[in-house]
C-alpha positions as CSV (number, residue, x, y, z in Angstrom):
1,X,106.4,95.1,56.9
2,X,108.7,93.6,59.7
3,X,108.3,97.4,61.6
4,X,104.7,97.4,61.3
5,X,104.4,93.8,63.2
6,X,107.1,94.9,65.8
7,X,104.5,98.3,66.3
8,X,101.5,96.1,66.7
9,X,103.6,93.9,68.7
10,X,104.5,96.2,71.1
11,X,100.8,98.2,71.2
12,X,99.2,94.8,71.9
13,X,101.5,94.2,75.0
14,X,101.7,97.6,76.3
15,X,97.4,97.4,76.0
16,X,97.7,93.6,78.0
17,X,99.8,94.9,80.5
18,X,97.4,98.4,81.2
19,X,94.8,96.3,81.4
20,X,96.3,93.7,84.1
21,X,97.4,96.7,85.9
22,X,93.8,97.9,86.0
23,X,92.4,94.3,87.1
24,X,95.4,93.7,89.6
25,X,94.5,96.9,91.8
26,X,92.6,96.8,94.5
27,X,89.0,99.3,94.5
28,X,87.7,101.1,97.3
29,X,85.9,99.3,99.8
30,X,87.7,95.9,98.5
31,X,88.1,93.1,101.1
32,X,90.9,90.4,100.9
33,X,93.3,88.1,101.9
34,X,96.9,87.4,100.8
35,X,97.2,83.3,100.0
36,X,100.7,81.3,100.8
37,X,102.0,79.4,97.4
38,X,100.1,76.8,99.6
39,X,96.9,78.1,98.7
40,X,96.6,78.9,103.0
41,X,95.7,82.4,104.3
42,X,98.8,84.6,105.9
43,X,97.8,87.9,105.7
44,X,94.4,89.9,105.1
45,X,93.8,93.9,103.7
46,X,91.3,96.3,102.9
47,X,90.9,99.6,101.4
48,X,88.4,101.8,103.2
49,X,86.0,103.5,100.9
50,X,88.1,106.7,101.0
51,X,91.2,104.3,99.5
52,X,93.2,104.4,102.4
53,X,94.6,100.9,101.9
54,X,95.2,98.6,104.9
55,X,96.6,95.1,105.9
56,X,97.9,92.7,108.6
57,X,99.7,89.5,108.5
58,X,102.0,88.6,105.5
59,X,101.8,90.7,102.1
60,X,101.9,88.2,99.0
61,X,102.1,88.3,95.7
62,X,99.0,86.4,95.6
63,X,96.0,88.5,96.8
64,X,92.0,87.3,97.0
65,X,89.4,89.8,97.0
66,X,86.7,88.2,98.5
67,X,84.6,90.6,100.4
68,X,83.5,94.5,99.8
69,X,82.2,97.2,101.8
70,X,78.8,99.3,101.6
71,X,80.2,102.5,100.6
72,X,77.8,105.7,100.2
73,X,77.3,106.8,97.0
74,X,77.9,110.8,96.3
């Protein structure tokens, strides 16, 4: 019984974390900033709609999306 919780453990983690992973990335045509612990803006990035990933200023571990671009559709 103890194995079978530690399995289910483990599978509902390794799902959380996929799924964080998934969120945390930024999309195509994403606009952002990167916030301070402060809450104030020191960097910004975006990814053009062909992914190519940009930014300038300070890279945090606490990025906004807050913008997104018109990409054509295929």
């Amino acid at each position: 019984m103890r194995r079978r919780y530690t399995i289910l453990t483990a599978l509902g983690l390794s799902i959380a974390l996929a799924a964080g992973l998934a969120i945390a990335k930024p999309n195509n045509g994403d606009l952002g900033v990167y916030l301070d612990d402060a809450g104030h803006v020191v960097g910004t990035f975006s990814v053009s709609c062909d992914g190519v990933f940009s930014y300038q200023g300070t890279r945090t571990s606490h990025p906004v999306t807050n913008g997104h671009l018109m990409c054509n559709l295929p």
